[in-house]
Structure formats: structure tokens, C-alpha cells
C-alpha positions as CSV (number, residue, x, y, z in Angstrom):
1,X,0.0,0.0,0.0
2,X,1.6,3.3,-0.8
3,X,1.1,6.8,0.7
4,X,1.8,8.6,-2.2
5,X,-1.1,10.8,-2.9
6,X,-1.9,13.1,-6.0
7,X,-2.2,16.9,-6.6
8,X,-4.0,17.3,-10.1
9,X,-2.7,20.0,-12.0
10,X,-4.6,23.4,-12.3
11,X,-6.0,24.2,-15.7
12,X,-7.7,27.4,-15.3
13,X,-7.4,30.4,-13.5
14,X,-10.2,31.8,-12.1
15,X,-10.4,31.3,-8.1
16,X,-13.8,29.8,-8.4
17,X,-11.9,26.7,-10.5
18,X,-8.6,26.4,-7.6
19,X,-11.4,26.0,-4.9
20,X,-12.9,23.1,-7.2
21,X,-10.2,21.5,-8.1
22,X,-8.7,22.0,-4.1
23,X,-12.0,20.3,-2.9
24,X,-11.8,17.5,-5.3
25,X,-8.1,16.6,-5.0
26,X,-8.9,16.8,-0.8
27,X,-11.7,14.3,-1.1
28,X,-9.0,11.8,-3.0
29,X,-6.8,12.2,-0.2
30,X,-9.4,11.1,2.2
31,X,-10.8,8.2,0.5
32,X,-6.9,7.1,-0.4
33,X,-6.3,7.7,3.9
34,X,-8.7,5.0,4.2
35,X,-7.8,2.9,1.0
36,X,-6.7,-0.9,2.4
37,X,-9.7,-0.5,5.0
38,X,-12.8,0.8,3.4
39,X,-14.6,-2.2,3.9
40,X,-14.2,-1.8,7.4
41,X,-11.5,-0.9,10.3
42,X,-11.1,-4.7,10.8
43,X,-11.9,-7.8,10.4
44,X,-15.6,-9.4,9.9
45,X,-17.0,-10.0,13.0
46,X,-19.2,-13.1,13.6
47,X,-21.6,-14.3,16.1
48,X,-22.7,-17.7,17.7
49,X,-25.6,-17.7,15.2
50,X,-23.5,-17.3,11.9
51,X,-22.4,-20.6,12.0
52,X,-18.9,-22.6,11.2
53,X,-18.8,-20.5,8.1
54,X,-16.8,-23.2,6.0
55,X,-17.6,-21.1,2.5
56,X,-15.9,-18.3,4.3
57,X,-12.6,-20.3,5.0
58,X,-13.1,-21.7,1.2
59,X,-13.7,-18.2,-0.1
60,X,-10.0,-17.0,2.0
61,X,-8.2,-20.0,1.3
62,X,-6.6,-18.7,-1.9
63,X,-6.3,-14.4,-1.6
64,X,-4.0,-12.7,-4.2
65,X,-1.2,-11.0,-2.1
66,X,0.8,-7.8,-2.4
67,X,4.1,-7.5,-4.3
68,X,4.1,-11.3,-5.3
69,X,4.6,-11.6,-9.1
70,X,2.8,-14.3,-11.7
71,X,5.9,-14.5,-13.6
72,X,7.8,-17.9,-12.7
73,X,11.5,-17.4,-12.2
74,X,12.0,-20.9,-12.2
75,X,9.8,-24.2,-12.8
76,X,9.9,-25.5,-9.4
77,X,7.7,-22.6,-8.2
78,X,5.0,-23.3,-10.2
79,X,3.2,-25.3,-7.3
80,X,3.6,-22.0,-4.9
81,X,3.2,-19.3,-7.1
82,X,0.2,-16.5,-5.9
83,X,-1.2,-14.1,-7.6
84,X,-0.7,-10.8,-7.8
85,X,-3.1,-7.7,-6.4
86,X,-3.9,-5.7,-9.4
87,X,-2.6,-2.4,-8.9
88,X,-5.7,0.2,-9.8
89,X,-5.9,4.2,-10.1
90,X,-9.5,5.4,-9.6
91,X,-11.1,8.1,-11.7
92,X,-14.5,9.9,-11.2
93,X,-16.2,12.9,-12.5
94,X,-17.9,15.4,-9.9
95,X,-21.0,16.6,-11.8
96,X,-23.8,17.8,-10.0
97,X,-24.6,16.9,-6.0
98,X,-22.5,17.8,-3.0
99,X,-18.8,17.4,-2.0
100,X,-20.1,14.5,0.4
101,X,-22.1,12.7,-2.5
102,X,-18.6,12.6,-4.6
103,X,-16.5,11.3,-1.8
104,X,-19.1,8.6,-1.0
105,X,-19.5,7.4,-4.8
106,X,-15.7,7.3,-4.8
107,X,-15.4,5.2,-1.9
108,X,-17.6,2.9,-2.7
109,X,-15.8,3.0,-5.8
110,X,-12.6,2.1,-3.7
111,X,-14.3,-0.8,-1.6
112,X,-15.6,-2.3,-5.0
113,X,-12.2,-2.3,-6.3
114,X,-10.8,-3.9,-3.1
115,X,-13.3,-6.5,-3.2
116,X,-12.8,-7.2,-6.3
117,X,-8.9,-8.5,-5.7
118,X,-7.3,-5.1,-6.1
119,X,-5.0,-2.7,-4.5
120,X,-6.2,1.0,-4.7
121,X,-2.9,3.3,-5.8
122,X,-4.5,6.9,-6.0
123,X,-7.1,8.7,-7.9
124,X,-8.5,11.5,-10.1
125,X,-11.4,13.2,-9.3
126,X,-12.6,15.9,-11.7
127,X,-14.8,18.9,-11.5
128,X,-17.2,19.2,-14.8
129,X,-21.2,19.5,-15.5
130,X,-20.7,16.1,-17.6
131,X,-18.6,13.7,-18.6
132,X,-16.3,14.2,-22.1
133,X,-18.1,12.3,-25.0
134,X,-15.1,11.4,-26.3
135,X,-12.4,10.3,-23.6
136,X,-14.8,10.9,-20.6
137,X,-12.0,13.3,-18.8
138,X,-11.2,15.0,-21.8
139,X,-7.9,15.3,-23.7
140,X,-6.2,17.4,-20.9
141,X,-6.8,15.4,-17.9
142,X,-6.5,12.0,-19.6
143,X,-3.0,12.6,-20.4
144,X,-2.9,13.7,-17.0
145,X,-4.6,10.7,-16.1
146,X,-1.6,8.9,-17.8
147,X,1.5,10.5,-16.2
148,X,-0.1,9.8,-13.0
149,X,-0.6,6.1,-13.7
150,X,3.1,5.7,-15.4
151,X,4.0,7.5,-12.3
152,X,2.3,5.1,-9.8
153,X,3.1,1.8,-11.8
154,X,-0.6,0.9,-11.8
155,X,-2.0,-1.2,-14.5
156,X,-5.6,-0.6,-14.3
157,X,-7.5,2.5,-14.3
158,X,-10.9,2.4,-12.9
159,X,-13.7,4.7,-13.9
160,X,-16.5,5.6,-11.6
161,X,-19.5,5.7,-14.2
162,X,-20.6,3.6,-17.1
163,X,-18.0,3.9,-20.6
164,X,-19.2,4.1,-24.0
165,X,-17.7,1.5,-25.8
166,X,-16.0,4.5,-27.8
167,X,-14.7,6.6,-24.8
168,X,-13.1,3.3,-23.3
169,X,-11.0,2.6,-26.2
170,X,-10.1,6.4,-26.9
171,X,-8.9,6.5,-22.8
172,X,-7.4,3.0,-23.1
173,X,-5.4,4.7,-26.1
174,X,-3.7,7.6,-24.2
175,X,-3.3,5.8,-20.9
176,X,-1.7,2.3,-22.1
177,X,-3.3,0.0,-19.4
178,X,-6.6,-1.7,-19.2
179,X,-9.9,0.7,-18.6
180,X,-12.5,-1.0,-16.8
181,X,-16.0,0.9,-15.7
182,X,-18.7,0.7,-12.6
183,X,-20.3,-1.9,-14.6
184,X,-17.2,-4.1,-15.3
185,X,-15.9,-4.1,-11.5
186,X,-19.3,-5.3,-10.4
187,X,-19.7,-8.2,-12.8
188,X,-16.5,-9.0,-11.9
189,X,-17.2,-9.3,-8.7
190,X,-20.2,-11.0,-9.4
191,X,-18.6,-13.5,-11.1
192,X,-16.3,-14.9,-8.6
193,X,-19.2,-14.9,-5.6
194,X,-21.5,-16.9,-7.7
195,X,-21.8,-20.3,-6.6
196,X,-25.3,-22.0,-7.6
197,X,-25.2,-23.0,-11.5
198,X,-28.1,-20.7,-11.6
199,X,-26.5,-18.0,-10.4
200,X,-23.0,-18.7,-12.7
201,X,-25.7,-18.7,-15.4
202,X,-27.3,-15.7,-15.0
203,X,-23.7,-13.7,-14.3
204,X,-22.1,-15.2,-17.5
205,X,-25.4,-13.9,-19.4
206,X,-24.9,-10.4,-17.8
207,X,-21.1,-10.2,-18.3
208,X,-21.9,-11.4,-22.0
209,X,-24.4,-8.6,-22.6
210,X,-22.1,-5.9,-21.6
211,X,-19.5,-7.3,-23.5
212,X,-21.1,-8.2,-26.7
213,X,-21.4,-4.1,-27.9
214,X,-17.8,-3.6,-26.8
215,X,-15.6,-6.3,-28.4
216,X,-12.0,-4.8,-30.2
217,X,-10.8,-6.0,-33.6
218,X,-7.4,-5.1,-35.1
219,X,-5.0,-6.9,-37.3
220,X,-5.7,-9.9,-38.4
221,X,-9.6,-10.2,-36.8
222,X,-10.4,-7.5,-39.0
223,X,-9.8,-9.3,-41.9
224,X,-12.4,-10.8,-43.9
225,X,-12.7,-15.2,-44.9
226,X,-12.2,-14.9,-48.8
227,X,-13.9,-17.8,-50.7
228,X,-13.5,-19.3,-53.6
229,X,-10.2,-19.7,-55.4
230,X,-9.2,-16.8,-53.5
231,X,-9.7,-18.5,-50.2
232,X,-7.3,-21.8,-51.8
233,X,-10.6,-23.8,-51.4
234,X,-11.4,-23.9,-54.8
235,X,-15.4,-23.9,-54.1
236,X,-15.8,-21.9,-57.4
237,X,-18.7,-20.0,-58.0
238,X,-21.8,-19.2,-55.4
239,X,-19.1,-19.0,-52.8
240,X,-16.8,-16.1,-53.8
241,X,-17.3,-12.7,-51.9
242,X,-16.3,-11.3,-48.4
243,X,-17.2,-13.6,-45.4
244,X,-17.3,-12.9,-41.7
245,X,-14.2,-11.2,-39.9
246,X,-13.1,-12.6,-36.5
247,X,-14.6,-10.3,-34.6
248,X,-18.0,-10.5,-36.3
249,X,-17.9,-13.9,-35.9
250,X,-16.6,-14.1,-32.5
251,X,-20.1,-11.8,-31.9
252,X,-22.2,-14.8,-33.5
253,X,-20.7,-17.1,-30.7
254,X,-21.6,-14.7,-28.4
255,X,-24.8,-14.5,-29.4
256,X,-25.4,-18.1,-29.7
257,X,-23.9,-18.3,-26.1
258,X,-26.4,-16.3,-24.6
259,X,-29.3,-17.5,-26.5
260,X,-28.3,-20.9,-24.6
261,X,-27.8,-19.1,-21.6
262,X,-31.0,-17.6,-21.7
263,X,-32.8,-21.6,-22.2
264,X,-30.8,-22.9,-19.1
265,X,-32.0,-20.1,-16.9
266,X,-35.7,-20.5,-18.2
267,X,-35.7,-23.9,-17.5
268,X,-34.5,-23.7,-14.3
269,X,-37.4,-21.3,-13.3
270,X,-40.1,-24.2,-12.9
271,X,-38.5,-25.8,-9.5
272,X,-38.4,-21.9,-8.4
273,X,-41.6,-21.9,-9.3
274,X,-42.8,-25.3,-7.7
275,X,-41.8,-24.0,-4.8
276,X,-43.5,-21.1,-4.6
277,X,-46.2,-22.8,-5.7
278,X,-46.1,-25.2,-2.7
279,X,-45.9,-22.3,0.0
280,X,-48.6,-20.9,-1.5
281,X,-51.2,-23.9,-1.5
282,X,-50.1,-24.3,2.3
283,X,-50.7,-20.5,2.5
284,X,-47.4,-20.4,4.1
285,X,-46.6,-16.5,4.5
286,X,-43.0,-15.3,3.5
287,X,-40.8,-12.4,4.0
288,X,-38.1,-11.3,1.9
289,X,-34.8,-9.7,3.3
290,X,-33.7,-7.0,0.7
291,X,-31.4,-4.3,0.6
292,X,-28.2,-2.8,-0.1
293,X,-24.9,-4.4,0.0
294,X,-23.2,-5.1,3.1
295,X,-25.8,-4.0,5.1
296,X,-26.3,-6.9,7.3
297,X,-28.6,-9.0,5.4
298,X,-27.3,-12.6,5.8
299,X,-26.2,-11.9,9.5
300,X,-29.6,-11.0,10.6
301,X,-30.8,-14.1,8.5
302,X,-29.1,-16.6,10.7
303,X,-30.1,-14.2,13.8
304,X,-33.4,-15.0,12.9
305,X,-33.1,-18.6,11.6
306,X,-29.5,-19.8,12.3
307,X,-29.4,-20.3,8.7
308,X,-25.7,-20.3,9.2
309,X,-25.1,-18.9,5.6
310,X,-21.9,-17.1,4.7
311,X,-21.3,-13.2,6.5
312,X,-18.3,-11.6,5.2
313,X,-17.5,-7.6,5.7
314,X,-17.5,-7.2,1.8
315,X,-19.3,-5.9,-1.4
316,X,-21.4,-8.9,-2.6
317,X,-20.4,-11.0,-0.6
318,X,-23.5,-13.8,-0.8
319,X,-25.5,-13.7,-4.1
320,X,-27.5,-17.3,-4.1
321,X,-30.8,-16.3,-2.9
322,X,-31.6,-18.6,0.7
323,X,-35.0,-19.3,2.3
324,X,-35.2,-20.4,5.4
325,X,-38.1,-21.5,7.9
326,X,-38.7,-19.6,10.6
327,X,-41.6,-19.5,12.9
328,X,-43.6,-16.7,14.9
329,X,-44.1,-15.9,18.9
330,X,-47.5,-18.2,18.5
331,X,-46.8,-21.3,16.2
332,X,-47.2,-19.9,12.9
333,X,-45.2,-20.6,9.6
334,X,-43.5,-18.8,7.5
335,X,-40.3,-18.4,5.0
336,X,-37.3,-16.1,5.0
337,X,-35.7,-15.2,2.3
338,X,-32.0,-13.6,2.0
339,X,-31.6,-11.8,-1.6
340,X,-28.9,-10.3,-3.5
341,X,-27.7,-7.1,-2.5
342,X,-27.7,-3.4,-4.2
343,X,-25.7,-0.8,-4.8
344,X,-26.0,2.7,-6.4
345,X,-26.3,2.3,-10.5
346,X,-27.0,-1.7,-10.3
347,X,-25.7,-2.5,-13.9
348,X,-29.2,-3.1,-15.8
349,X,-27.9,-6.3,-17.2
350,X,-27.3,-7.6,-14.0
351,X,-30.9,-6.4,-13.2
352,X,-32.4,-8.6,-16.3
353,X,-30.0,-11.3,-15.9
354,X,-31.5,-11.8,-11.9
355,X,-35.0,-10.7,-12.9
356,X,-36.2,-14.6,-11.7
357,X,-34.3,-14.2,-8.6
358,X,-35.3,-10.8,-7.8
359,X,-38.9,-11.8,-8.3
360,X,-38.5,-13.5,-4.1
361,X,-39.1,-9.8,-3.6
362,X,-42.5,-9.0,-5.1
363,X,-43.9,-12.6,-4.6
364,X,-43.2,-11.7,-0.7
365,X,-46.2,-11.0,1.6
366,X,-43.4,-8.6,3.3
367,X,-40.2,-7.2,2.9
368,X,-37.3,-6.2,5.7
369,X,-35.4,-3.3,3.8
370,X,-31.9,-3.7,6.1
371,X,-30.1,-0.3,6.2
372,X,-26.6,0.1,7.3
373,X,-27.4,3.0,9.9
374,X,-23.9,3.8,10.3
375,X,-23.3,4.0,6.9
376,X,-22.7,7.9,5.8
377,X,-25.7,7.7,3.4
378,X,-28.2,5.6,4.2
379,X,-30.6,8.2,3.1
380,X,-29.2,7.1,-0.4
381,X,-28.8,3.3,0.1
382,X,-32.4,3.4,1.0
383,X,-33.2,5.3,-2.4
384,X,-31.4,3.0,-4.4
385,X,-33.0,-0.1,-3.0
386,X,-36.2,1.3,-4.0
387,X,-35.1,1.8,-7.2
388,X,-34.1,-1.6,-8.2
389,X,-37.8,-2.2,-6.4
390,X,-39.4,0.6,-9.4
391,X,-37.9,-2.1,-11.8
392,X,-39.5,-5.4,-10.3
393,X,-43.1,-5.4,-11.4
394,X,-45.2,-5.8,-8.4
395,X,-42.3,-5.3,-5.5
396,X,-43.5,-1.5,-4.4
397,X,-46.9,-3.0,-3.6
398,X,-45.8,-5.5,-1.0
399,X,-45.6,-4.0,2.4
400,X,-42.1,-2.8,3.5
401,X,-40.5,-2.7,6.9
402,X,-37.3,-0.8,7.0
403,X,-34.7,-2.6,9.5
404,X,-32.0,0.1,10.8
405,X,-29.1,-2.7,11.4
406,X,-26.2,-1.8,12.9
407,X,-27.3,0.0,15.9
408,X,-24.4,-0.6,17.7
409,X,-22.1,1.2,15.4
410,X,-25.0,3.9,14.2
411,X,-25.1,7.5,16.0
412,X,-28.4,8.1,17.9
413,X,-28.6,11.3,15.6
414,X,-28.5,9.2,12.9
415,X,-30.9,6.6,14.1
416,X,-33.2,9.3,14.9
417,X,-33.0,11.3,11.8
418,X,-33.8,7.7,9.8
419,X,-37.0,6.9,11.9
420,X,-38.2,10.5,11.4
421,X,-38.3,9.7,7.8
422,X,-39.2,6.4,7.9
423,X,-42.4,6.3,9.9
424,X,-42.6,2.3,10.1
425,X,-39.0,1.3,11.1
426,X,-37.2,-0.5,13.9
427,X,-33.8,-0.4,15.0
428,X,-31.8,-3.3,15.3
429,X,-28.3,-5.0,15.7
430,X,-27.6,-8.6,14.6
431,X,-24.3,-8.7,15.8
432,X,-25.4,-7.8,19.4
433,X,-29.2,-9.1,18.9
434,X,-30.4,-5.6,19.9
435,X,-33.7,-5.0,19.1
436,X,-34.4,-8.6,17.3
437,X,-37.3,-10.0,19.2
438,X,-38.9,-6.5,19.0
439,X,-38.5,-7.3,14.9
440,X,-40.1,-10.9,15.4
441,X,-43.3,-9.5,17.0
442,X,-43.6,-7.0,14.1
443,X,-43.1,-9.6,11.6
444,X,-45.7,-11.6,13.2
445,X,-48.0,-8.7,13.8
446,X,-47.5,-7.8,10.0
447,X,-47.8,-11.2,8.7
448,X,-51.2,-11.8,7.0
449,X,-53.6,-14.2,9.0
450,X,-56.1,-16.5,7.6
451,X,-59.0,-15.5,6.6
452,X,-61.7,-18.6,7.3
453,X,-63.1,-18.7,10.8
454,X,-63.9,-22.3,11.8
455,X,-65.6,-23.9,14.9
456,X,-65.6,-27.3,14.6
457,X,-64.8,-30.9,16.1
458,X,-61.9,-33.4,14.3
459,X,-62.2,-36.5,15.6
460,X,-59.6,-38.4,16.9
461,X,-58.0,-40.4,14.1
462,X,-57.9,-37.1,12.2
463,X,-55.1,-36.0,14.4
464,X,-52.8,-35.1,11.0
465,X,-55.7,-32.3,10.0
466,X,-54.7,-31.0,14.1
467,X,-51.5,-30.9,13.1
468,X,-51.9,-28.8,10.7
469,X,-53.9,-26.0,11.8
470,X,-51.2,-26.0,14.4
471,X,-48.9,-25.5,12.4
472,X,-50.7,-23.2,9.3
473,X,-53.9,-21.2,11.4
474,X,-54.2,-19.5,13.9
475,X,-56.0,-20.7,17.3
476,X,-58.1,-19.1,19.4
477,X,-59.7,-22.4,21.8
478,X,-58.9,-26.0,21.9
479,X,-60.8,-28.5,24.2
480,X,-60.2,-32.1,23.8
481,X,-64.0,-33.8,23.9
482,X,-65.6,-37.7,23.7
483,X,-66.1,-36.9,20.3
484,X,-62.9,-35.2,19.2
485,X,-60.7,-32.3,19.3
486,X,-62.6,-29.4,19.3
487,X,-61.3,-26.4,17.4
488,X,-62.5,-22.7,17.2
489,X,-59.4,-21.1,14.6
490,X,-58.7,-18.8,11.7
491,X,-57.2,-21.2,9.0
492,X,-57.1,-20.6,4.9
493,X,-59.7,-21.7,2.4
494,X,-57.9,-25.0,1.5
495,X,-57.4,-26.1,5.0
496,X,-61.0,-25.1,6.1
497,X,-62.5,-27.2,2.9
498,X,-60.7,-30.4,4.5
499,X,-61.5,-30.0,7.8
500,X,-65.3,-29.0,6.8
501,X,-65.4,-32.5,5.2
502,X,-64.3,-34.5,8.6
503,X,-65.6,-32.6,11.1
504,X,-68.7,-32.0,13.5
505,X,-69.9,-28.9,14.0
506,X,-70.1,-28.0,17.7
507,X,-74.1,-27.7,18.8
């Protein structure tokens, strides 16, 4: 990790432009001050409910260290070799918004790239109304851009924003090392958290999608098949004339890929939807835990549930959605569900590509937004969870609980400027269980109840149909008689039809 900071050069005179520029190269120094610990001051922190967390252990067992090179210096290393931290300069544009806004976006920026296997050298930030069409920085700053990363010996310049396909290869021109955007650095992310074959599916369609537009030809891809006795096949005529170049037909494979892709992910959407299918016939309620990244969503999943799933202090850290069963303070059922997390500009292919998965969310009958209360932002976090909602038909019509995690690190100022604008909120901890049962009892209270009242006696040898109201309704008496078990309950239509059918209606 080096120190070594930079001061951009000033390009115009007026005083109003100095303060700019002063302003943006101060908020670079801060977010590099904290570069090497943006995901946290420290190491995750687990709790007796998170489990052994063996993925974790999996997930560390192979890191890519500092200052260790790829290049073998002699054959007998090939066995111990590690890989190398990519060494990254980050570049943003300050358009509209506040000083704060721009030194959040660039550290998010920062932990994205540190996540992503990376070590975080310096940055650019620059002051403009909109991004250059043609090198997004502009002539001037990108060859300032590339002194500073000759200067630094990174090899990967990071761009906080989406790139053209035009603007990255006129910036990757004047600069000399790979230019990746926003979007790139989260797929990439994406791609090495996936673990379910659904989930490598729907991140290889993603990453194909956003590459597909900007694939590079030069030399010899650019060159056209010739056919006929041209070509030295000799085919004749009907097969003379230009045929595909490389890159036009390594496009057709892409296509053809994703086409496949997109069959594989349809057909896996009947179990998903078998399942569903299945809660819903038992009337078996479900919640859905949503929200931004790194807010706490797995942890309080195995708070609730002891689910036991994987909690990491990192970007995306779990992407494979997981339901769990949980039940409330009086016997009843229901299903929690732990989603992918969001962030600020989710890439829209990524959006399509998890459209199935994000679809938990609006077939909820509730939904725990967690918020990171001692995040600097959560106003914004908040706003761009609801975002990604706006794009999942049906989502902003299930009811919504907003879940201020973290209370232990949060300031009470913070907490209570959050509940002031969020009028049906709770505050909560997972780590040290603050405020949890307080969340169960709203979950249950919110929960729907079913809707058939029935007053009626099972008899005895019907003691599975017991069971079940037990475990699916709601019950308000139970006497055990000489006829049967008699019931007065709340239970769904299915359930009531059954036990209609059995059953002796008191007198």
C-alpha cells in the first residue's frame, strides 16, 4: 500500500476553479487515507448464530497477495506461485450533488475495487457539468490521467461511471493499461461470488451482454474469410465474396452463447416456481430480506433462523438467494428469504440477468429493507434499494419494513433522523441481537392471518388435519371432547374445505 497521494494540476485560473479542483483533489486524499480498510476498520465480526462459516474459510483460502509476481522465475515454483493484487488508479467525475455525495461514490468506488482483488494506488477526481463524450475526462486530464498512472506503476484504471464503448478505447489509447468501468468491477465481482449453477448462469449472461457491444478488432480479426479460389478452397462460384471477420464472428458465438444461456435459466425457473407454488397452496406467508450491499442482510438471516449462511464484511459478498423456515411468537409458519444485494447504478444487465431471482421480492407478503445506519448515506442506500424495487413489477406494492441494522455502530442522531423519515421502522443490531425479538413481534403482527373462521370438532383419528392447523392457522380455543378435538381457529380456504369434510360442528 503506498502513501503517495496526488495533486492534479490546475488548468484554469479563475479562483472559483482552484477551490474546485482544491475540494476534489482533498476528497481523493481522504478516500486514499482510508484505501486498504474501506470495507471496514477490521476484520468481519461473527456471532454464535453465523455458523462454522466453512464457505468463508473456502472463499479466503486462496487471496491474491501484495508484491508477489505471476511471472515464474524458475519451474519449481510453479506449485507456490500466488497471484498478484492488481494495482488500480480510480477516476470519477464530480457533476452535480455535494462534496459528500462525490467522496461517497468514490469510496464505494474504492471498496468495490478492493473487493474485487485489487490494491487502490491513487485517484483523479474531476470537477465538470458532464462527462467528455469522447475520452470521458477530456484530452487534458487523460494525459494527465496517464502520467499519474506511469507514475504510480498501476496497471488498471478504474472509472467511476458507465463507458461508451467509444470513450473506453479512446482513454485505453492515451493511458496504455486496461480501462474498466462501474459496470465491469461489479460483474466481476459478481462473477467470482456466484456459486449456484443458476447463479454462474445468470452472471455469464450479464457479463456477456455488456460485452457483446464492446468487443476490439485489429490486425488480423479485422480481416475478412475470402472464398473461392481466392480462399485456396477452390469452391468456385456461389461461394466467392467477403465472409465474416473474427470479430463478427466471434459476436455470432456470443450470441449463440447467450441464447443458450437464456434456455438454461428458463428452464431452471419451474422448480423456483414449484416451490412457490407449494408455499402458497399451504398459504405459508413469506418475508423477503432485501437491501443494499453489506448491510447486514445474511447476519440477521441466521439471527433469525441460524441459517448459518456465509457473512463476510465485503461488497457482494452472498449472491444465491436462501429461504429459510422460521416461525412466529405463536406457532405460525413462514419463509425467510435472504436476496442479492444493491448498490448505487446496479448494472441493468445484471438487473435482467436476476430478474427470476429478484422476483422472491415481489412474490413476498413482506419485505425487511436492512439499512446500514452507520453508513454515511443511508438516506441514499435506502433510495437506491427502491429503485431496483421501481424495476420489479409488483415489489413497491408488498408491504415494507425498513430494518436500521447496525445500531451498535450507528449515532443516535443518525438513528433518529432515519426513523423521522421512515415512519414504520425498527432499530436493530444482529451482531449484538439488539432489538431482534422487537422485529419478530412485528413480523408476526404484520404477517397476513387467515382469513376462514372455523368452529368445529376433528375426531380423533384425524389428528394429521390437528397438526396442521397447528402449524398453518391461527387458534383461538382448543378443548379435547368424547367426540374429538374441538377447534374454534382462523385457517385458509384449502385447510377449512378439509376440515369441513371431517368434522362436527359443535351444537
Amino acid at each position: 500500500m503506498t502513501d503517495q497521494q496526488h495533486t492534479t494540476s490546475q488548468t484554469e485560473d479563475t479562483p472559483q476553479a482552484r477551490s474546485a479542483q482544491e475540494v476534489a483533489d482533498d476528497v481523493v486524499a481522504r478516500v486514499l487515507a482510508r484505501a486498504g480498510a474501506t470495507l471496514h476498520d477490521g476484520a468481519t465480526v461473527h456471532s454464535s448464530y453465523d455458523g462454522d462459516q466453512l464457505e468463508l474459510e473456502e472463499r479466503t483460502s486462496l487471496r491474491r497477495v501484495a508484491g508477489l509476481s505471476t511471472e515464474l522465475e524458475d519451474v519449481t515454483e510453479v506449485e507456490y506461485r500466488q497471484l498478484r493484487l492488481e494495482k488500480v488508479v480510480l477516476v470519477g467525475v464530480w457533476g452535480s450533488g455535494t462534496v459528500a455525495d462525490a467522496e461517497i461514490s468514490l469510496r464505494e468506488l474504492a471498496q468495490l475495487a478492493e473487493t474485487a482483488g485489487s490494491q487502490v494506488l491513487d485517484g483523479l477526481l474531476q470537477r465538470r457539468q458532464k462527462p467528455d463524450p469522447g475520452t470521458y475526462l477530456g484530452s487534458g486530464k487523460a494525459a494527465e490521467l496517464a502520467t499519474l498512472v506511469a507514475s504510480v506503476g498501476a496497471d488498471t484504471v478504474v472509472v467511476d461511471g458507465e463507458l461508451a464503448p467509444s470513450q473506453r478505447r479512446a482513454l485505453e489509447d492515451i493511458v496504455r493499461v486496461k480501462v474498466i468501468d462501474r459496470t465491469a468491477l461489479i460483474l466481476d465481482i459478481f462473477a467470482q461470488h456466484a456459486k449456484s449453477r443458476e447463479g454462474k448462469a445468470q452472471v455469464e449472461l450479464a457479463q456477456l451482454e455488456y460485452l457483446l457491444p464492446r468487443l476490439r478488432g485489429w490486425g488480423d480479426s479485422m480481416s475478412r474469410q475470402a472464398g473461392g479460389q481466392v480462399g485456396g478452397a477452390a469452391a468456385g462460384m456461389g461461394s466467392r465474396g467477403p465472409g465474416e471477420t473474427k470479430i463478427e464472428l466471434d459476436r455470432r458465438r456470443i450470441r449463440n452463447r447467450m441464447a443458450k444461456l437464456r434456455r438454461e435459466i428458463a428452464a431452471m425457473e419451474p422448480g423456483r416456481v414449484t416451490k412457490r407454488a407449494s408455499r402458497k397452496k399451504h398459504a405459508i406467508p413469506s418475508v423477503a430480506i432485501a437491501g443494499y450491499t453489506n448491510a447486514g442482510k445474511s447476519s440477521l438471516l441466521n439471527r433469525l433462523t441460524h441459517a448459518g449462511v456465509l457473512v463476510e464484511n465485503a461488497l457482494f459478498a452472498t449472491l444465491d438467494p436462501t429461504v429459510r423456515r422460521a416461525e412466529t411468537a405463536d406457532g405460525r409458519v413462514y419463509t425467510l428469504a435472504d436476496t442479492v444485494g444493491f448498490v448505487r447504478a446496479l448494472p441493468h444487465q445484471l438487473v435482467e440477468a436476476f430478474r427470476s431471482t429478484l422476483e422472491e421480492v415481489a412474490d413476498a407478503d413482506l419485505i425487511l429493507h436492512v439499512v446500514d445506519a452507520s453508513h454515511p448515506d443511508p438516506e441514499g442506500q435506502i433510495a437506491a434499494v427502491r429503485h431496483v424495487f421501481a424495476d420489479i413489477p409488483g415489489a413497491m406494492d408488498v408491504p415494507e419494513i425498513i430494518v436500521l441494522n447496525k445500531a451498535d455502530l450507528a449515532s443516535p442522531e443518525a438513528i433518529a433522523r432515519l426513523r423521522s423519515r421512515e415512519v414504520h421502522s425498527i432499530v436493530v443490531s444482529a451482531h449484538s441481537g439488539e432489538g431482534i425479538e422487537e422485529l419478530q413481534a412485528l413480523v408476526a403482527d404484520q404477517l397476513p392471518r387467515p382469513g376462514v373462521t372455523v368452529d368445529l370438532v376433528i375426531p380423533y383419528d384425524r389428528g394429521d388435519l390437528v397438526s396442521r392447523v397447528h402449524e398453518h392457522g391461527d387458534i383461538q380455543a382448543e378443548e379435547h371432547t368424547a367426540d374429538g378435538t374441538a377447534l374454534r381457529a382462523r385457517v385458509d380456504a384449502g385447510l377449512a374445505a378439509e376440515l369441513e369434510a371431517v368434522a362436527q360442528h359443535r351444537r
